[in-house]
N, C-alpha and C positions, 0 to 999 in steps of 0.2 A: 413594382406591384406589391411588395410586404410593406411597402413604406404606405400604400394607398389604406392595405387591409389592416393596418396597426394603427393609423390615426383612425381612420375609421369604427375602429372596434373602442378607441379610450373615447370618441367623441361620443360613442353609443352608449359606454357604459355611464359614460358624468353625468347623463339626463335623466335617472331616475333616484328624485328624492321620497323626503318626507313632504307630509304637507300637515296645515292645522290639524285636521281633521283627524289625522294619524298620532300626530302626536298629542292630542287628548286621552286617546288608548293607550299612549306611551308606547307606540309601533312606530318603529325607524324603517322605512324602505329599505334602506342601505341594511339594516339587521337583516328581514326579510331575504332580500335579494344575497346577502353574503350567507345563510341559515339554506336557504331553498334552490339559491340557483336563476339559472332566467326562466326553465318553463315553470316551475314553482312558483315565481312571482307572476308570470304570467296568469295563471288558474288563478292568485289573489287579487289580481284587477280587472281581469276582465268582462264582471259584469261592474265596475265602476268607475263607467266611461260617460259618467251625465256632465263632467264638467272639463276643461281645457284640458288642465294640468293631467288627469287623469286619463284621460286620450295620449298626453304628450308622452306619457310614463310607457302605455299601454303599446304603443307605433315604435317609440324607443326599444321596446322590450323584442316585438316582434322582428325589428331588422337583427337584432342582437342574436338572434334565435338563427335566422339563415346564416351566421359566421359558425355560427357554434355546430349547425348541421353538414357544413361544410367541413369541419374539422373533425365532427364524426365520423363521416363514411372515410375521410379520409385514413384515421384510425384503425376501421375495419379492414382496409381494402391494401391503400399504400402509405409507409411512413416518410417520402422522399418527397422533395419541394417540386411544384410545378406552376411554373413560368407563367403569365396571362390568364390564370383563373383564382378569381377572388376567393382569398383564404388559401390560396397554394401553395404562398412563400412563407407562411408560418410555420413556427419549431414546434412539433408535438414527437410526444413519448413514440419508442419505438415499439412495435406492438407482435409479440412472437406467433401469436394467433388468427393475425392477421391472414385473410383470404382475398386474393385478387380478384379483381373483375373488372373488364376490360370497358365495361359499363358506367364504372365508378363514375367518372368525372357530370357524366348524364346524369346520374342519378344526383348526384351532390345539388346541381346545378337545380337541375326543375326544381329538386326541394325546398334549394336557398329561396328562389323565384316566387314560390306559394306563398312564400314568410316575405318577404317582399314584397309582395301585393296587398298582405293585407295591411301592411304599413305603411303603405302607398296610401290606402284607403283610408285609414285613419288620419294621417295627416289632410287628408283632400276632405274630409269633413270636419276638421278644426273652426270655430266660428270666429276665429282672430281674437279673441279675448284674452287679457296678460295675465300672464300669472308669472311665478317662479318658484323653481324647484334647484334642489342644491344634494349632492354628493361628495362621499369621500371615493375616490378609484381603487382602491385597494379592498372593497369588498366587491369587487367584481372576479368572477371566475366562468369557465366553461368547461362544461361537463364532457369532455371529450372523451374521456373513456364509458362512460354514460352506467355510470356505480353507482351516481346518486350522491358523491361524496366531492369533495376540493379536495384534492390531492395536489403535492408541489408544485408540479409544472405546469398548472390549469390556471393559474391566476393571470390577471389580465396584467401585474406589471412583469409575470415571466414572460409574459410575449412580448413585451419590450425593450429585450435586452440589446438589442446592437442599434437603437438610435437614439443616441448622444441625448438628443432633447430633452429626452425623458430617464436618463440614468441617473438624475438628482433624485436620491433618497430621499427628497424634504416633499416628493410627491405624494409619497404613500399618506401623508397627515394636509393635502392642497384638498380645499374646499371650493368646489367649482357650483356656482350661480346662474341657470337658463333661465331663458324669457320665451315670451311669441318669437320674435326675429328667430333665434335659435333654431325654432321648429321647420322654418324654411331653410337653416342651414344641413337640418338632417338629413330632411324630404330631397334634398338636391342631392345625396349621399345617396339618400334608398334609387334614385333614379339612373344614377351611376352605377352601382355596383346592379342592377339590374339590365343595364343597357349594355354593359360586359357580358353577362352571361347570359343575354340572347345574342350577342356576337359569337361566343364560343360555340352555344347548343346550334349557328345556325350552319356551322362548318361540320355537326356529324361528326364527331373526335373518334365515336367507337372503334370504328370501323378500321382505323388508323392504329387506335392502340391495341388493338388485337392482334394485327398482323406485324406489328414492331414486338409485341410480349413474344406472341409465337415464335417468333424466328429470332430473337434473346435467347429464349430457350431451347432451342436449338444447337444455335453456336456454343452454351453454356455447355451442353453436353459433350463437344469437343476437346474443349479446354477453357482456361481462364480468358477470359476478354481484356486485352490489355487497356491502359490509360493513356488517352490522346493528347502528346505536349500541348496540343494547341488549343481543345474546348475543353479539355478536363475530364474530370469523372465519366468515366462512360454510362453512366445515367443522363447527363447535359448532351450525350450524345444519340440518348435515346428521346429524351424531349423534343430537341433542336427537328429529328427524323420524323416524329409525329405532327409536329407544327406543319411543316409541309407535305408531308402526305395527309393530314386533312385538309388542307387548302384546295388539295388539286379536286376539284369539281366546283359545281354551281350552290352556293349560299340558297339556303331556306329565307328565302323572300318575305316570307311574314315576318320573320326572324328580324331580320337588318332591319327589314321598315321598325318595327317596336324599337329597336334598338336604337335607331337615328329618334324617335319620338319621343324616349327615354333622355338621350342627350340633350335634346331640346327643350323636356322638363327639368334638369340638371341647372343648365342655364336659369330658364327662369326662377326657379328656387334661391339662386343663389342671388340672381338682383336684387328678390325681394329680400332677402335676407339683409343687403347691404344698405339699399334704402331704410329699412326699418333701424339698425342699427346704429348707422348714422345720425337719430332722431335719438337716441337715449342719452339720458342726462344725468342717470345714477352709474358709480364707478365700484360695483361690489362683486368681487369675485369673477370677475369676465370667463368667458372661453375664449372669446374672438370679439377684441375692444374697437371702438370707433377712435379715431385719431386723439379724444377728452378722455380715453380710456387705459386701463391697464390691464393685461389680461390679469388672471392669479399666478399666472408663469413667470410673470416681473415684464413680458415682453412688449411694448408696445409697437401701436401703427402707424404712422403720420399721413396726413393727409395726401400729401405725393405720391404714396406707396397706394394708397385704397384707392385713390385717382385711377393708380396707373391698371392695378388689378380691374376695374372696369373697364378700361379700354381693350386688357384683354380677354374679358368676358365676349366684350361688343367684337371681337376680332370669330373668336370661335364661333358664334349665333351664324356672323355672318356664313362662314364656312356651310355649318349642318344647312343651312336653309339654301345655300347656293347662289350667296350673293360673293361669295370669294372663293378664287379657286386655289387648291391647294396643286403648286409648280412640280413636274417630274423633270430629274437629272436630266432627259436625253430631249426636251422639248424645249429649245434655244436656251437661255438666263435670265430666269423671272430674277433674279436679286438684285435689290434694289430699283425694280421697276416698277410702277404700277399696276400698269396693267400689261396682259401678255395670254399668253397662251396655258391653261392648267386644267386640273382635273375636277368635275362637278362632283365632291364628295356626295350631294342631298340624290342628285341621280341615280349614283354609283349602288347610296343603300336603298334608295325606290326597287329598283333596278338591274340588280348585280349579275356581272354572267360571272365566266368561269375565273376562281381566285388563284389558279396559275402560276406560283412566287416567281419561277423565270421569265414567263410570259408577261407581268406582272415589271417585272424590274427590267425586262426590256421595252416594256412600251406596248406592246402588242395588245394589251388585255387591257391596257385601260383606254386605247384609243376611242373608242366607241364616246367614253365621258370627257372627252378634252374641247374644250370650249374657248370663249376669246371673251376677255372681261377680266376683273381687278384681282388684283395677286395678293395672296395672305402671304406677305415674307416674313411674318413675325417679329416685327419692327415690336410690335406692343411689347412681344415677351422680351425681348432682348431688354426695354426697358426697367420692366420690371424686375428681371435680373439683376441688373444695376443697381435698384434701387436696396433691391435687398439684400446686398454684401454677396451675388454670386450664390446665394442660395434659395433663388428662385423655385426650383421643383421642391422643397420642404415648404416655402411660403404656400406655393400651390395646395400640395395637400390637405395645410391647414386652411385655410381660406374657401379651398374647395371649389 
């Protein structure tokens, strides 16, 4: 999950440049946006959205904005990582005046969601027209302690420090080049990390963390809580305890459905994204190069490798729509079969009864969606894997 919300967050920050126009006034974006922050730059463009680029800046700016809100409340409320909700696994300052509330993850979440939508929107009204826009990453920050000021730990290459890919110092001075294609690689982004947190909000988290805070502090009152050799921090053992005690009830329905309709704009974003991309024929400053391309990272993709990435696009589509079923341990050995017996994920989120984790991992709770039809064994990824030296989920990330 931090590996999902840190590409996510350098892909977000690279897409707000300068443009001619700006720079006749001799105003850098990047100045702007490193002087003002993101809602700052936000109030400077959002009434000049008559043309692409400034839409693309504007929707960029806006996803940028639910990371950053997420990492607020988080600020306010709790300084400790949480597993499965975007923007969780990030390192932020610890905050002594911080106040709990059992509420937090809710509120984070609708909030990200609003900022989310409306950059959903903007993208969905882009008229395809190319332009390009270019940044330095090092004038990106978030206002997490919300001062109004960049303070040390607020910048977006501090939030990068434990993935390798980006620990090259020669980032902070990389000049990064978006186009159209681009914009569907974002829009496929905003539709993910929004399809996450209608899967969290539709499990009800409060209700859970309240009664796990409570009774923490309880036992706190007796004595020191000891640390479990086997999960760790007894904080992993207060997350691990909330994960399934929200599970245990029935999923908000509206919820999953958005959510599965989210993943399925995900998908499409991203074909279009590779299709367009595929089609370019300038090599300057890439994010994400076509096999003739080079990113600015030095890294390239070869044909085999972006092949292979659509076929596992084409593997997942299949899944959300319920043309392949994803196989449970205890229903004979879909591995390496075809076809067999599995679970209708597109039903399950039509659909959902109670999410149950031992009902769940015994079988019982998903019988209802167990169908007869072709097996996703993930042959695709396994290829993909391969191709990419074994670091398949980094490839994921970025590619998206």
């Amino acid at each position: 999950m931090k590996n999902i919300i840190i590409r996510l967050a350098v892909a977000f920050c690279l897409i707000i440049s300068s443009s001619s126009a700006f720079a006749q006034k001799k105003i850098l974006v990047s100045q702007i946006l490193a002087k003002q922050g993101i809602s700052g730059t936000i109030d400077y463009f959002k009434n000049q959205t008559d043309q692409p680029k400034y839409q693309f800046v504007l929707g960029g700016l806006e996803a940028l904005s639910a990371i950053e809100f997420i990492l607020q409340v988080r600020y306010e409320n709790y300084s400790g990582q949480l597993p499965l909700v975007p923007g969780g696994r990030a390192q932020i300052e610890y905050n002594p005046d911080a106040v709990f509330d059992p509420a937090f993850i809710e509120t984070a979440l609708k909030g990200a969601l609003e900022r989310l939508e409306r950059a959903e929107n903007i993208f969905d009204e882009m008229s395809g027209e190319e332009f390009f826009i270019e940044l330095y990453v090092s004038d990106i920050w978030f206002d997490i302690n919300k001062n109004g000021k960049r303070d040390a730990a607020e910048g977006l290459l501090q939030q990068l420090g434990e993935l390798g890919a980006f620990q090259d110092s020669s980032l902070k001075s990389t000049l990064i080049r978006f186009d159209i294609a681009d914009a569907d690689w974002l829009a496929a982004y905003v539709h993910l990390l929004s399809g996450m947190a209608e899967m969290v909000l539709a499990v009800d988290p409060t209700p859970a963390i309240k009664t796990i805070s409570e009774g923490r502090a309880l036992m706190e009152e007796k004595g020191v809580l000891r640390r479990d050799p086997f999960l760790g921090e007894d904080a992993t053992i207060d997350s691990i305890t909330v994960l399934i005690k929200a599970l245990d009830g029935v999923p908000d329905k509206n919820r999953t459905r958005k959510a599965l309709a989210h993943f399925k704009s995900m998908i499409e974003h991203n074909q279009d994204f590779w299709r367009l991309v595929m089609l370019e024929t300038d090599d300057e400053a890439e994010w994400l190069p076509n096999p003739n391309q080079t990113s600015a990272f030095g890294v390239a993709v070869d044909l085999e490798t972006a092949n292979a990435w659509q076929t596992v696009l084409g593997e997942i589509s299949e899944v959300l729509n319920g043309e392949a079923l994803i196989p449970h341990w205890r229903i004979g050995d879909s591995r390496g079969e075809e076809f067999g017996v599995g679970i209708n994920f597109a039903k399950l989120m039509n659909d959902p009864s109670e999410f149950d984790v031992i009902l769940m991992l015994h079988g019982a709770a998903i019988a209802p969606y167990l169908e007869e039809g072709k097996i996703a064994d993930m042959r695709a990824w396994r290829d993909f894997s391969r191709l990419t030296g074994g670091q398949g989920l980094l490839f994921s990330l970025w590619f998206n």
